[in-house]
C-alpha positions as CSV (number, residue, x, y, z in Angstrom):
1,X,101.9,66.9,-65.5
2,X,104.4,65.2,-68.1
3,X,102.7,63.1,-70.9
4,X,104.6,60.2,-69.5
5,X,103.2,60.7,-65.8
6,X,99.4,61.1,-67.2
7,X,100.1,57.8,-69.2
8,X,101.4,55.6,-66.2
9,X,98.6,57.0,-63.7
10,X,95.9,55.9,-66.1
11,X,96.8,52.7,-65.5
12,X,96.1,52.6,-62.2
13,X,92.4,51.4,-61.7
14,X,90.3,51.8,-58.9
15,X,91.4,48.2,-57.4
16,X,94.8,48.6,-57.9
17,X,94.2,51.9,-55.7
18,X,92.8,50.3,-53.0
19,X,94.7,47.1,-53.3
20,X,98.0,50.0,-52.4
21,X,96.2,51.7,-49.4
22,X,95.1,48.3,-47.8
23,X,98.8,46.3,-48.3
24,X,101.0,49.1,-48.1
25,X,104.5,48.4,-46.9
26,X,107.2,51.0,-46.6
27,X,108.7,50.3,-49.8
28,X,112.6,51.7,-48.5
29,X,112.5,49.1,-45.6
30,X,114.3,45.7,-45.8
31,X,112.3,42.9,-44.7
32,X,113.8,40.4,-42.0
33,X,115.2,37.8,-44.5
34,X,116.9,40.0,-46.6
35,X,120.5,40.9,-46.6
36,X,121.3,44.3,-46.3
37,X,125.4,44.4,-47.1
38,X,125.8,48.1,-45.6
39,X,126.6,49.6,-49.1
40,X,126.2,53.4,-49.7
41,X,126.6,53.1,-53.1
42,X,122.8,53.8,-53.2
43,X,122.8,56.9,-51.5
44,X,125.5,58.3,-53.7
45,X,123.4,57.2,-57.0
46,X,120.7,58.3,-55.9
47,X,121.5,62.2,-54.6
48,X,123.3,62.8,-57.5
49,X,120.4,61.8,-59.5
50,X,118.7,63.8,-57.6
51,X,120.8,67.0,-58.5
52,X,121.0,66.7,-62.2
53,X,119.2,69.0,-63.9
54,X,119.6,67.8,-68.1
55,X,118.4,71.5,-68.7
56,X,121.5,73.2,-67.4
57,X,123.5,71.6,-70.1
58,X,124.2,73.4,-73.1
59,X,125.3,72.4,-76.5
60,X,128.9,73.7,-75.4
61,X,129.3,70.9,-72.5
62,X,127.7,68.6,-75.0
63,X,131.1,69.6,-77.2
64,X,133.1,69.7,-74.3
65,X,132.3,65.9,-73.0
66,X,132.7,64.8,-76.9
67,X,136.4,66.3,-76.8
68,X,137.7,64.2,-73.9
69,X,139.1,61.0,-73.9
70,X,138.1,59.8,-70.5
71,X,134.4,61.1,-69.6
72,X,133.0,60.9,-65.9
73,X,129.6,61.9,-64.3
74,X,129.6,65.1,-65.2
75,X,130.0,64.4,-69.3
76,X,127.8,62.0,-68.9
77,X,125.0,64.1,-67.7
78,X,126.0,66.5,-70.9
79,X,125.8,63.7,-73.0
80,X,122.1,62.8,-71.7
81,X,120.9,66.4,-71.8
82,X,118.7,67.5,-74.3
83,X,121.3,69.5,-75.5
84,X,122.4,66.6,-76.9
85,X,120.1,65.6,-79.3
86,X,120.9,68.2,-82.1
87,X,124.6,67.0,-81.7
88,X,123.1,63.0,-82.2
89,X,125.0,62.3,-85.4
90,X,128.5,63.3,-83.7
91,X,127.5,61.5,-80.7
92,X,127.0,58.5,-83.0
93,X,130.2,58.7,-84.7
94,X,132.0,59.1,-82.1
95,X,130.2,56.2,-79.9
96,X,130.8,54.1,-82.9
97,X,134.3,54.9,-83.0
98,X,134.8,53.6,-79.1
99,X,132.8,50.5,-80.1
100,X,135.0,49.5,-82.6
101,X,138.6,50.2,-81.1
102,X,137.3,47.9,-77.8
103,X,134.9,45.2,-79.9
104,X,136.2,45.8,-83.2
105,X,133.1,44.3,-85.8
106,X,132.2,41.4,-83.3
107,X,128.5,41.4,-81.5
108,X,127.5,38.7,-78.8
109,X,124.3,36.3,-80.3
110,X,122.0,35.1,-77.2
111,X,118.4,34.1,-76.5
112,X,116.5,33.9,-73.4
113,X,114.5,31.0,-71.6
114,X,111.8,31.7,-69.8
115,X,111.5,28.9,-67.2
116,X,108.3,29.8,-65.5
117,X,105.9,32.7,-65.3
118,X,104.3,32.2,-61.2
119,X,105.1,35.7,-59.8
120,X,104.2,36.8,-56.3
121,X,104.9,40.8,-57.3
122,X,102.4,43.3,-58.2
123,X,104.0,45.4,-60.8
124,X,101.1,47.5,-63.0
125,X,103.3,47.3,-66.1
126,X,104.3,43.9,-66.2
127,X,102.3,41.2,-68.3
128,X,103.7,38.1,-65.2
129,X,102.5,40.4,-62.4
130,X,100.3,38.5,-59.7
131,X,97.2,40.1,-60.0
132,X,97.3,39.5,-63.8
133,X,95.3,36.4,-65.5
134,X,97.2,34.8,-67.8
135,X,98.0,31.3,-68.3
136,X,101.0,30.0,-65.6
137,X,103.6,27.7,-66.6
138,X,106.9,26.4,-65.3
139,X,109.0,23.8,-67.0
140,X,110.3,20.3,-65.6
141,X,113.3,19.1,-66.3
142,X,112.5,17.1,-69.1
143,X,110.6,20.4,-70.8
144,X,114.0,22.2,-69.7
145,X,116.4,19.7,-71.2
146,X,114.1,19.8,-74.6
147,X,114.4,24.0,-74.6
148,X,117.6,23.9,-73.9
149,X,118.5,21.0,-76.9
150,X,116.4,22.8,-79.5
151,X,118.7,26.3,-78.5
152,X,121.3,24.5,-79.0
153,X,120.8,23.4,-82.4
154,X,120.5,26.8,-83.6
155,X,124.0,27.2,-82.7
156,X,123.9,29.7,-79.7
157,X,126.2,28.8,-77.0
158,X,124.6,31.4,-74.5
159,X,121.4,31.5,-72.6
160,X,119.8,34.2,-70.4
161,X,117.2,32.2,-67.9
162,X,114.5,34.1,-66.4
163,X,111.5,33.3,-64.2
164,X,108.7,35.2,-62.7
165,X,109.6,36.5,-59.2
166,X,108.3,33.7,-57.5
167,X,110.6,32.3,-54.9
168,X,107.7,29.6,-53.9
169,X,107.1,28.1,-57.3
170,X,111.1,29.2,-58.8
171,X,113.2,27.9,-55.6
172,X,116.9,28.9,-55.4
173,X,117.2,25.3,-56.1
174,X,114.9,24.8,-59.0
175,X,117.1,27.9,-60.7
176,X,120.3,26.3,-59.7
177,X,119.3,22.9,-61.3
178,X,118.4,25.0,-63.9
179,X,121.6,25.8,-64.7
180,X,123.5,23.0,-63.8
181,X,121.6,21.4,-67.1
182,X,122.4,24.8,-69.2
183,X,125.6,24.0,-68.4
184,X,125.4,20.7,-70.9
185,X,124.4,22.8,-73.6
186,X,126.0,26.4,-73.5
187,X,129.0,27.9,-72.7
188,X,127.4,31.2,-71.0
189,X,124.4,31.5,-68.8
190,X,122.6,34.8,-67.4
191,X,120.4,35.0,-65.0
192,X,117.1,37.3,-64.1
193,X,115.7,36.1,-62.1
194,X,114.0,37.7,-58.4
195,X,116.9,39.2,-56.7
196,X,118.9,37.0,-53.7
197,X,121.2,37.1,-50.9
198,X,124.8,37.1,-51.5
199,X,125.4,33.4,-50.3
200,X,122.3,32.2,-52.7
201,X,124.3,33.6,-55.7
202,X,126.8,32.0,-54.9
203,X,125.4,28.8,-54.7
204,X,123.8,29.6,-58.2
205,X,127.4,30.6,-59.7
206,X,128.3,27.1,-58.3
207,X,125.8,25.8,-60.2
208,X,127.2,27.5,-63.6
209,X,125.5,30.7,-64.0
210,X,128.4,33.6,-64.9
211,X,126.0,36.9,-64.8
212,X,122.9,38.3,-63.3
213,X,121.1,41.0,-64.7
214,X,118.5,43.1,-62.6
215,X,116.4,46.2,-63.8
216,X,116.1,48.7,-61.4
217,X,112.8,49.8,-63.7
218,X,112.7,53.2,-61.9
219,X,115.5,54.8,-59.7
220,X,113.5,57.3,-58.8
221,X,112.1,56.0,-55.3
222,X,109.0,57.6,-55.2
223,X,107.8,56.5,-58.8
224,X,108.9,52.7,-57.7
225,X,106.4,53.0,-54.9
226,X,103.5,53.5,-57.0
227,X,104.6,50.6,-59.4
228,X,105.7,48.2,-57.3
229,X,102.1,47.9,-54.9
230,X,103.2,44.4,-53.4
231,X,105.7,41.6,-53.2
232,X,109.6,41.2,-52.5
233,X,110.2,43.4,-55.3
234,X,108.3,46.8,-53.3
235,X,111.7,46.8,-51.7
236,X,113.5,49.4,-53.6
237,X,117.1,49.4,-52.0
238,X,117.4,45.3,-51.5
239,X,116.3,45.4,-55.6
240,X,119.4,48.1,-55.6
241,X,122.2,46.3,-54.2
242,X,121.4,43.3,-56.2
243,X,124.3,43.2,-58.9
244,X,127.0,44.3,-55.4
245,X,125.8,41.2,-53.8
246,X,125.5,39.1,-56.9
247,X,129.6,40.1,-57.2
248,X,130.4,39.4,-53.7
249,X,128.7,35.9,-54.5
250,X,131.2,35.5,-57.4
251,X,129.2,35.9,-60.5
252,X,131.5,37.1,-63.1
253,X,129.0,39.9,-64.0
254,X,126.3,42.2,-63.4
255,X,124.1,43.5,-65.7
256,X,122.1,47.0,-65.3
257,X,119.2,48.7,-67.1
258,X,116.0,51.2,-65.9
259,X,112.8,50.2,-67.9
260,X,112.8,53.6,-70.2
261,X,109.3,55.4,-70.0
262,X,108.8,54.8,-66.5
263,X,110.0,58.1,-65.4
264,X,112.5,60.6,-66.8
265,X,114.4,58.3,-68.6
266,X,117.4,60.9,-68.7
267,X,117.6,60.8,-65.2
268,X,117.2,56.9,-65.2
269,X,119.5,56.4,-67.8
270,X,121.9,58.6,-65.9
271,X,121.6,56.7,-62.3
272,X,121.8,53.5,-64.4
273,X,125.4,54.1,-65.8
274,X,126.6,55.9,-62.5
275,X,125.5,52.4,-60.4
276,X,127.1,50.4,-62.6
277,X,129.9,53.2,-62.7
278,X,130.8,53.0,-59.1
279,X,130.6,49.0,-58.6
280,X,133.5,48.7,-61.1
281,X,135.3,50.8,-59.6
282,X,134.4,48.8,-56.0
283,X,134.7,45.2,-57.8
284,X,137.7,46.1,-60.8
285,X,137.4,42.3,-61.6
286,X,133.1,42.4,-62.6
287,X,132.2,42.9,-66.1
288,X,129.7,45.2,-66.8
289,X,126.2,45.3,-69.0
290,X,123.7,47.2,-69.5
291,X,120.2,47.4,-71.5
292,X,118.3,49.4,-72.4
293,X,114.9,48.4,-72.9
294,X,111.7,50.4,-73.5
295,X,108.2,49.3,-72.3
296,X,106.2,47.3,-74.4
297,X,102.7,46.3,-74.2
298,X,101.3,43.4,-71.8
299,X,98.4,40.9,-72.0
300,X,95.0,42.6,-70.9
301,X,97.3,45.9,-71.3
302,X,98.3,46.9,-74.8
303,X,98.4,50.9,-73.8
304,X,101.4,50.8,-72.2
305,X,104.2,52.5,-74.0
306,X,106.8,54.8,-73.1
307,X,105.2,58.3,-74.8
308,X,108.7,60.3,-74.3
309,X,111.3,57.7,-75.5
310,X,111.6,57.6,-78.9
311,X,114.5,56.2,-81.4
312,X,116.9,59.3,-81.1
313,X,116.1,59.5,-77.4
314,X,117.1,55.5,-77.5
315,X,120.0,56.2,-79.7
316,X,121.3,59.1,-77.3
317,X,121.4,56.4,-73.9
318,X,123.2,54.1,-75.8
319,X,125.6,56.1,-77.3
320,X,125.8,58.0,-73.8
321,X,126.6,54.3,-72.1
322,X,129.1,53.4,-74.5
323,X,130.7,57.0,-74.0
324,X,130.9,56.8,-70.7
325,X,131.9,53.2,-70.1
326,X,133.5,52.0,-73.5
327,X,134.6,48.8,-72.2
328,X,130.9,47.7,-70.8
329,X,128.8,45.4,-72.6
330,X,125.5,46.8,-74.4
331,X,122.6,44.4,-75.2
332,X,119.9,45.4,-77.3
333,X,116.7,43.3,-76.7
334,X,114.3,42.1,-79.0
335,X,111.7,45.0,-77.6
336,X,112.9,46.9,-80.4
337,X,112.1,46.2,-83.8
338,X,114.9,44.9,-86.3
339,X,115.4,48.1,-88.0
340,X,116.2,50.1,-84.9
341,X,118.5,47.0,-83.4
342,X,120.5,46.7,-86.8
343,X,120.9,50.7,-86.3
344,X,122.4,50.2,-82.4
345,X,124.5,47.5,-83.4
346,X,125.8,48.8,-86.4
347,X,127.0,51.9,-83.9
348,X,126.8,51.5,-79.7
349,X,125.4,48.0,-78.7
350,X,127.4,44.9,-79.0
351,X,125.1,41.7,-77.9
352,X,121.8,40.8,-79.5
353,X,119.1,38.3,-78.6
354,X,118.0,36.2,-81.8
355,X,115.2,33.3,-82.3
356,X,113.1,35.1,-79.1
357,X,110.1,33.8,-77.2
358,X,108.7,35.3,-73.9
359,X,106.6,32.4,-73.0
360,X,107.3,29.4,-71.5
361,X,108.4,26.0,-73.5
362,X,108.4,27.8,-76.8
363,X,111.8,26.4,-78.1
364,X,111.3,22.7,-77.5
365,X,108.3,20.3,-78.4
366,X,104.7,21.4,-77.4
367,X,104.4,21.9,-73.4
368,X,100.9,21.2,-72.3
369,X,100.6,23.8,-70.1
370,X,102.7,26.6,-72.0
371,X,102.2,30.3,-70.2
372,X,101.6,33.0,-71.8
373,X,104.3,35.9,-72.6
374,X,105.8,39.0,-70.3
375,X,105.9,41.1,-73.0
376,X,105.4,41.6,-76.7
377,X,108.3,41.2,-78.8
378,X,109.0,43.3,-81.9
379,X,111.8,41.5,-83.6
380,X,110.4,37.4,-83.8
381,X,113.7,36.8,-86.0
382,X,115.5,33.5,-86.2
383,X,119.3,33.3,-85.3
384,X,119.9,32.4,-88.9
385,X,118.1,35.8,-90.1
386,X,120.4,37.7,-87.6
387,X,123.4,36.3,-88.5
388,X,122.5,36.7,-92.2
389,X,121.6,40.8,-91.3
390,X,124.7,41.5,-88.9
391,X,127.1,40.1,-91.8
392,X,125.2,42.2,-93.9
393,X,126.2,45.1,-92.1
394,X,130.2,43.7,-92.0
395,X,130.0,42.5,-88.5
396,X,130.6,39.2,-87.0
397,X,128.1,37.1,-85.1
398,X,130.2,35.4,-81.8
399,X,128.4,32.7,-80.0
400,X,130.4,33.0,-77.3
401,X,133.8,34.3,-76.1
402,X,134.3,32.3,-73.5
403,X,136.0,28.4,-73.2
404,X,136.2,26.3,-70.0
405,X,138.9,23.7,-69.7
């Protein structure tokens, strides 16, 4: 049994053991309000996810998949084998080398809102999951006009908007008028939020929003099971076709990321870039992101940490995204600390989050009811402190790319 595996079983307690035989729902079925779109770009990601092996690789293919100018699956698999590692500073230089002939010195400045914190999941490693007491909290839209104003006068013209997976205390229509006011004050808005049916993105792109991101956490089905013990999200392939139906909807963009330590993140990172892979190549016109964030600890659950990904193993997905796909977006969240994200930036990644909070109503004036966080954060610094450390480094802080007439 991996170090990784022992770490994630401890968490399961006794209740959370008998709260999965009791409420168990067959995690691969859709339930009946879902929309299944017929893709089978699931079944492809997930059997050739299946059949990599990172040990087969050797530190010729690693050479090999460096040497070419257009890389596909299979260097990408040579690039995420272990194999890889003692070749890390090539990787680098050459992943550094693609980031700058496509983004030249530019990197994308955002921050995210959290809206609200009421989630009807039970995920074991997430600080908003149901069965977790913390304190609840969802903005109005007065709280939501004061985040949003006091963003604003930071200078960032982009917003990410999340909200616990709660489609009874988040509506469709609470999101959407949501960002029909984020429209007032930013150029760009994200989205991640529970995932929807293709018609309900729409209706939220309507509304303004340009992207939805959605973490997978785990595409390894069987690990998702024993995660993900209750709630919409149990559903493993309706969470899956999330981003295609988000682009049928007409967002602009869908982003991608596995929650790295969950599983084997080699094999996560790899069915991460081949999704996103294969829905460019089914929707030319979407813009593609990923993340890549690691686990951090939770309220009531500070032992959770991802035991097998450290900062080269980090370092190697990013470089191995931006290898593979060197026009995608990378965004590096403010789970790392501000060493390792001035390291990724100054290389791979090319969008940062700045002035962070996790909670709820943390930007604005005082909320009465504020929530508590998802996560803890390890990099609490203010836009004007990331600015100051990207120009350091000779790149350019953008606010946004993007004007509406």
């Amino acid at each position: 049994m991996s170090e990784q595996t022992h770490i994630n079983e401890s968490i399961l307690t006794e209740e959370i053991r008998e709260h999965q035989r009791e409420n168990r729902i067959d995690h691969m079925t859709y339930l009946p309000d879902m929309e299944d779109i017929g893709s089978q770009v699931m079944d492809q990601v997930i059997r050739e996810m299946d059949h990599f092996d990172p040990d087969l690789y050797t530190e010729a293919d690693v050479r090999k998949a460096l040497a070419k100018e257009n890389r596909g699956p299979e260097e990408l698999k040579a690039l995420l084998s272990p194999s890889a590692l003692p070749l890390l500073e090539d990787i680098a230089q050459a992943a550094q080398a693609e980031t700058r002939k496509h983004f030249g010195n530019s990197v994308n400045l955002f921050t995210p809102v959290y809206l609200a914190n009421y989630c009807e999941n039970y995920c074991i490693y997430c600080g908003f999951n149901c069965h977790n007491k913390i304190r609840r909290a969802q903005l109005d839209e007065d709280e939501i006009h004061r985040e949003f104003a006091a963003i604003a006068r930071s200078g960032l013209k982009e917003v990410l908007l999340l909200t616990g997976e709660s489609r009874k205390r988040s509506t469709v229509e609470y999101i959407g008028r949501a960002c029909q006011i984020a429209r007032k004050y930013f150029r760009v808005i994200g989205l991640e939020v529970y995932p929807m049916n293709s018609d309900e993105y729409a209706y939220l792109h309507a509304c303004g929003a340009d992207y939805v991101t959605v973490f997978q956490e785990t595409y390894n089905s069987d690990k998702y099971e024993t995660l993900h013990l209750a709630g919409y999200k149990r559903i493993f392939p309706y969470r899956f076709n999330a981003q295609e139906r988000a682009l049928r909807g007409g967002m602009r963009g869908a982003g991608f990321a596995a929650l790295l330590g969950l599983d084997d993140y080699r094999k996560d990172a790899f069915a991460t870039a081949l999704h996103a892979y294969l829905l460019q190549k089914k929707y030319p016109h979407g813009e593609i992101a990923f993340s890549c964030p690691r686990l951090r600890p939770i309220i009531n659950n500070d032992k959770i940490n991802p035991m097998d990904v450290h900062e080269a193993q980090l370092l190697q997905v990013v470089c191995a995204y931006r290898l593979f796909m060197p026009f995608a977006s990378i965004t590096i969240s403010s789970r790392e600390c501000a060493r390792v994200r001035d390291n990724l930036v100054n290389i791979a990644a090319t969008k940062i989050s700045a002035g962070v909070s996790t909670g709820i109503g943390e930007h604005g004036e005082e909320v009465a009811d504020k929530g508590d966080e998802q996560f803890e954060i390890a990099d609490g610094r203010t836009v004007e402190e990331v600015c100051q450390a990207l120009e350091a480094m000779r790149l350019q802080p953008v606010m946004a790319e993007y004007l509406y007439v």
